[in-house]
C-alpha positions in Angstrom: -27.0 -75.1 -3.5 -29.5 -73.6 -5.6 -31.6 -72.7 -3.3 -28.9 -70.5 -1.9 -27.9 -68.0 -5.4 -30.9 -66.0 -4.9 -29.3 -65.0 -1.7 -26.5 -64.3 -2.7 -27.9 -61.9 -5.5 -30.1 -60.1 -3.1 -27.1 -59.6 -1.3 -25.5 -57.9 -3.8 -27.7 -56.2 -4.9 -28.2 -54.5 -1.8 -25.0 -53.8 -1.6 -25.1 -52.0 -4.5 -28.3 -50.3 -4.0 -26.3 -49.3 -0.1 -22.9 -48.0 -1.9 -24.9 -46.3 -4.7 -26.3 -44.4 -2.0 -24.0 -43.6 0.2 -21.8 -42.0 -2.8 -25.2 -39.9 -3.7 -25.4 -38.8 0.2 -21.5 -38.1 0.3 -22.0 -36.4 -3.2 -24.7 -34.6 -1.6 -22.7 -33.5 1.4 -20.0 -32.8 -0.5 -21.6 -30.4 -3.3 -23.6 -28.6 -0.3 -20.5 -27.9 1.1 -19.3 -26.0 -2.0 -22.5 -24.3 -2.3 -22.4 -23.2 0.7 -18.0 -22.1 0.4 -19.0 -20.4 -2.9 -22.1 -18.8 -1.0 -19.6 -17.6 1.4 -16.8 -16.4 -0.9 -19.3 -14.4 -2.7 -20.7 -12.5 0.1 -17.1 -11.6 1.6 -14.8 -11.6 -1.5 -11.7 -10.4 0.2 -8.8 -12.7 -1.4 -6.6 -10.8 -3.0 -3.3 -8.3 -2.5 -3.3 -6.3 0.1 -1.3 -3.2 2.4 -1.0 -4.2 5.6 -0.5 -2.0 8.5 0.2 -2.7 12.3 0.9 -0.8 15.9 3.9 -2.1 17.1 6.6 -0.7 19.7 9.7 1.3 18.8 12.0 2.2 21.0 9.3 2.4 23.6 7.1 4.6 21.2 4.1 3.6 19.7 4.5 3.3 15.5 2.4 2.1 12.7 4.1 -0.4 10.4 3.7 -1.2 7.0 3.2 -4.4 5.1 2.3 -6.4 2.0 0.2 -9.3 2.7 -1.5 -11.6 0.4 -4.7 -13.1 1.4 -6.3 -16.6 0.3 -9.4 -17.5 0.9 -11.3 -21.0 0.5 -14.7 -20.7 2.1 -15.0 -19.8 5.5 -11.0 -20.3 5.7 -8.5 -17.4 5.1 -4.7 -17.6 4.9 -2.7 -14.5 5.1 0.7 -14.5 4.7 2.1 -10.8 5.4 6.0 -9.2 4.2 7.9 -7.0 5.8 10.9 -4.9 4.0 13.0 -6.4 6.3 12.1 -9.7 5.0 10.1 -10.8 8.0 7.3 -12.9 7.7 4.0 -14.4 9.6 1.3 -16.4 8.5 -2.2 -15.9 9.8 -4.9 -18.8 9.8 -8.6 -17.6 10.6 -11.8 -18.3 10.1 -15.1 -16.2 8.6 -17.6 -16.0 11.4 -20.9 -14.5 10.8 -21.7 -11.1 10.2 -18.5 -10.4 8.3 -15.9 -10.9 11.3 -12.2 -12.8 11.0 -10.6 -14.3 13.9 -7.7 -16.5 14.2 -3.8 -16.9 15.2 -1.0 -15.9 13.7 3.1 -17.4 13.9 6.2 -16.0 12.4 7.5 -17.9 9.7 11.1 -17.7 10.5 12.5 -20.2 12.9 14.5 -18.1 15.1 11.1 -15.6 15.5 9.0 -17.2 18.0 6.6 -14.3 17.5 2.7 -16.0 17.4 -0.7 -14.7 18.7 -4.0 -13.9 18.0 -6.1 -11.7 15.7 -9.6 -10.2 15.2 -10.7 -8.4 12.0 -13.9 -6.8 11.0 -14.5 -7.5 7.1 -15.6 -3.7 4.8 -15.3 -2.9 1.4 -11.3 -3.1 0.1 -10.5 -3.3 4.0 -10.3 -5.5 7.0 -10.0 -3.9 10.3 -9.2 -5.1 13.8 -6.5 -5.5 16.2 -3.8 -8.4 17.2 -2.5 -9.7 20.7 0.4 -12.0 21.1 3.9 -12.3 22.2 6.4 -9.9 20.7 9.5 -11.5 19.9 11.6 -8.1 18.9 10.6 -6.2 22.1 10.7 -9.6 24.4 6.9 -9.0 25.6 3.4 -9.6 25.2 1.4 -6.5 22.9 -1.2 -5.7 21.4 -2.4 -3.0 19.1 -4.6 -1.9 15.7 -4.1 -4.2 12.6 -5.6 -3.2 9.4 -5.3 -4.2 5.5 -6.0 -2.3 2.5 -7.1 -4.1 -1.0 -4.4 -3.0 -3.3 -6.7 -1.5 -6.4 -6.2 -2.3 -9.8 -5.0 1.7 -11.5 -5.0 3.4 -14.6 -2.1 5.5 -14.9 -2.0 7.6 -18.0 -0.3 11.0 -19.4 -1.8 14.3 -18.1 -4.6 15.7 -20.0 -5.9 19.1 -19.4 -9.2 17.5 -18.5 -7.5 16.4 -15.3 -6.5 20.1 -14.2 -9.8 20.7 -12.0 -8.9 17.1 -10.5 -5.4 17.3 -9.6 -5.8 21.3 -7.8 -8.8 20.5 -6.1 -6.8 16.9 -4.7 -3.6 19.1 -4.2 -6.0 21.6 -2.3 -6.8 19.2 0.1 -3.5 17.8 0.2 -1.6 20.7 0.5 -3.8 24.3 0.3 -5.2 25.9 -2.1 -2.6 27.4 -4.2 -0.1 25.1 -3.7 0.4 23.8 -7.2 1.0 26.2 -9.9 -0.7 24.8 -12.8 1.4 26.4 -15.3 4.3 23.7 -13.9 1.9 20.7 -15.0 3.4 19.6 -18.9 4.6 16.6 -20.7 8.0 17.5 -22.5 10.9 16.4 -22.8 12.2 17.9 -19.4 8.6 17.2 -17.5 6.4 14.8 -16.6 3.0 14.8 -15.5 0.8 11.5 -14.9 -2.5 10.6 -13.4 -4.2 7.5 -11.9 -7.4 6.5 -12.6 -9.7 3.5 -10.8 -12.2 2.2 -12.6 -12.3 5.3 -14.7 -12.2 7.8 -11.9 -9.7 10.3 -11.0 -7.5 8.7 -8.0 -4.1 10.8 -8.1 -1.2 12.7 -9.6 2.2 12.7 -10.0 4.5 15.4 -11.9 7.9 16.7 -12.4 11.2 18.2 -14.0 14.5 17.1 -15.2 16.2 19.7 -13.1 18.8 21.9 -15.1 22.4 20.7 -14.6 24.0 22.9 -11.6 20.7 24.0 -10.7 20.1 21.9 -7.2 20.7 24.8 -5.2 17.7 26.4 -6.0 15.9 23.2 -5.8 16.6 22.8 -2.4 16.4 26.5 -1.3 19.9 26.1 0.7 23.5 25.4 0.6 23.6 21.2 0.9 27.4 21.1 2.0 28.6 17.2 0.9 26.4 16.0 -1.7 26.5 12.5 -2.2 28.2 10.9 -5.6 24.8 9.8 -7.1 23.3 13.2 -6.3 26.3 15.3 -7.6 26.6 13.7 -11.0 23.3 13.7 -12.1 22.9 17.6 -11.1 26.2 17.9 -13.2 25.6 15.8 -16.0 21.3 17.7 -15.8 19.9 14.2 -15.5 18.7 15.0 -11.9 15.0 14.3 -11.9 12.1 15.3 -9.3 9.3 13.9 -8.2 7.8 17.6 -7.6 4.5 16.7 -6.2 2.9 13.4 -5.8 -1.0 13.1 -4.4 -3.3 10.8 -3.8 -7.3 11.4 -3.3 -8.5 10.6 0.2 -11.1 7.6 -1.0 -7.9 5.8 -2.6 -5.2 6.8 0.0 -3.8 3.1 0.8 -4.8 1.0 -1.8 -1.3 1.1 -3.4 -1.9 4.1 -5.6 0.9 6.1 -4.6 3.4 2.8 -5.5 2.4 2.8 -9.1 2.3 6.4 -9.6 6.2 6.6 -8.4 6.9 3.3 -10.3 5.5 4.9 -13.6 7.4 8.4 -13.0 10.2 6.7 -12.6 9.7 4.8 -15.9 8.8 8.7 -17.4 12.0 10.4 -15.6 14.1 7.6 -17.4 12.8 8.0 -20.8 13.8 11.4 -20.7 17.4 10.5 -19.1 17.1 10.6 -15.7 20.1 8.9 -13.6 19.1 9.8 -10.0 15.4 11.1 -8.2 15.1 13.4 -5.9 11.8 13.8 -3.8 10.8 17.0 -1.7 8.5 15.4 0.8 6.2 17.7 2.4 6.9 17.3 6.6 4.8 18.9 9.3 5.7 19.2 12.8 8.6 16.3 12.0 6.0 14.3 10.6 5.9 13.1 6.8 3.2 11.6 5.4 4.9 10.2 2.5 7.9 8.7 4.3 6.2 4.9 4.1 5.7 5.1 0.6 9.1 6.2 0.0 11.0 3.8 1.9 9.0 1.0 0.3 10.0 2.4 -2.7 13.8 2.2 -2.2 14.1 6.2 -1.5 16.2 7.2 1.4 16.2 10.2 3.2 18.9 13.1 2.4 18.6 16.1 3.8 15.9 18.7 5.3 15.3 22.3 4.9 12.8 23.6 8.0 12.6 26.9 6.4 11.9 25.5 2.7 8.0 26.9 3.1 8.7 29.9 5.6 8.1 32.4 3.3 5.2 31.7 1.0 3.6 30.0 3.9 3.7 33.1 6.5 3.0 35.5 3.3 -0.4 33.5 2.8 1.5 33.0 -1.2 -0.8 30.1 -0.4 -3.3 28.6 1.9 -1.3 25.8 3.5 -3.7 23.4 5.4 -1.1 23.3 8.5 -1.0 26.7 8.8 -1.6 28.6 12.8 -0.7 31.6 12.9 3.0 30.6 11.8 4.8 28.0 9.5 4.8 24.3 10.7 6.1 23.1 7.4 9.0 21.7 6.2 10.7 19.9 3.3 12.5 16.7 3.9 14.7 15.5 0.8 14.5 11.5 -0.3 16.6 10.6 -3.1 17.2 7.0 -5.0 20.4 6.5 -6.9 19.4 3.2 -8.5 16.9 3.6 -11.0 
């Protein structure tokens, strides 16, 4: 019996000894695979909130449609899970290949939407770019078409400054033309606004405006607007009718979600200053307006357009509109939110 207890204790002991190692081994593994997620997270940092945008079909035309998407990412692994106004929803799984490229599949969350596919993204700075391909559920069909996402940048916004002025007219210059903005309309009082955005210090946009005088909307729209509607009528009556005048974003920081804060803060200024309805003149060539996204997004909804708001200083070079042929392609096309 004796002779048998120093088996025993070897036996244990290499036990031990075995588990001992196998949890430094599986420790091992383990931490290496951290290192190595942490390794990977720091080279392609792209969790975060994002603008999404997609090609989809319309009505048999091609459109781009906007998003908000918010991306988490554990090593190699992304999850996406992207918004629609229309409260739609998908969820995208993929995986961080090297090189910086993003491929997966993607389902709609909703059980009736039986929408699901693939996805490919190339991974840049504040951006992911690619393309999808799957089966369509609202147009019955398999598509495909550009998919893209845009980091949504942490902004300044603060009160105008004149050490903004060469900022904001040489972004409206590009925006609009030369000319456009008459700097003598930019002031904080207590009928105007004027704000600007800032990212990480630099100059990123502009937003400004009036409290329109009451009875005054005619001139603000340049033409007689037949029926107005309740929200609009009362606050031109009562002068609590304000306007987004002119709102621009600099090229570098055009879809990072800029333009949101800057209306979400005039808004906030227009209030202060006892504002009960917004009206915003949204700058429309050839049909097309740039802002109409944003707005939407915003809650705006569109009113009513004037084709010949621009005729006039346009044609008469009053200033040099970046659209401009040989004639006037501009227009103006009214958004307006009641609910503020």
């Amino acid at each position: 019996m004796w002779e048998i207890l120093p088996s025993i204790t070897s036996i244990l002991n290499e036990l031990i000894t075995g588990t001992v190692g196998g949890l430094v081994v599986a420790g091992g593994a383990f931490g290496l695979r951290i290192y190595k997620r942490k390794q990977i997270e720091a080279k392609f940092p792209i969790g975060g909130d994002y603008i999404s945008f997609f090609e989809d079909v319309v009505d048999n035309e091609k459109v781009v449609v906007p998003s908000v998407s918010k991306v988490e990412q554990r090593g190699t692994h992304l999850r996406i899970v992207t918004l629609m106004d229309n409260e739609r929803s998908w969820t995208l799984e993929g995986t961080i290949m090297q090189g910086g490229h993003v491929s997966g599949v993607y389902s709609a969350d909703a059980v009736y939407d039986d929408g699901v596919g693939s996805f490919y993204l190339k991974i840049s700075k504040n951006s992911l770019d690619g393309m999808w391909n799957g089966y369509d559920h609202e147009n019955r069909m398999t598509n495909a078409g550009r998919y893209w996402f845009q980091r949504i940048l942490e902004a300044k916004i603060t009160e105008f400054d004149q050490k903004y002025m060469n900022d904001i007219l040489h972004t409206s210059g590009n925006a609009f033309g030369y000319g456009y903005v008459d700097k003598d309309s930019i002031k904080v009082d207590e009928k105007h606004f004027a704000i600007v955005a800032k990212v990480q210090g630099e100059f990123a946009g502009f937003c400004f405006g009036p409290i329109q005088p009451a009875g005054d909307i005619n001139s603000l729209l340049r033409l007689q607007p037949g029926v107005i509607p309740d929200d609009v009528r009362m606050a031109n009556e009562h002068g609590s009718l304000g306007v987004l005048k002119t709102i621009a974003v600099r090229r570098k920081f055009q879809g990072h979600g800029i333009g949101t804060k800057l209306i979400k803060e005039a808004e906030a200024q227009l209030v202060k200053r006892g504002c009960e309805c917004v009206l915003v003149p949204a700058w429309t060539v050839d049909g097309t307006t740039a802002l109409r996204n944003l707005l939407v997004h915003n809650d705006y909804v569109e009113w009513i357009a004037n084709d010949n708001f621009w005729k006039e200083a346009c044609e008469g070079r009053a200033f040099e509109c970046v659209s401009f042929n040989g004639s006037c392609r501009c227009s103006v096309t009214f958004f307006r939110k009641g609910r503020l």
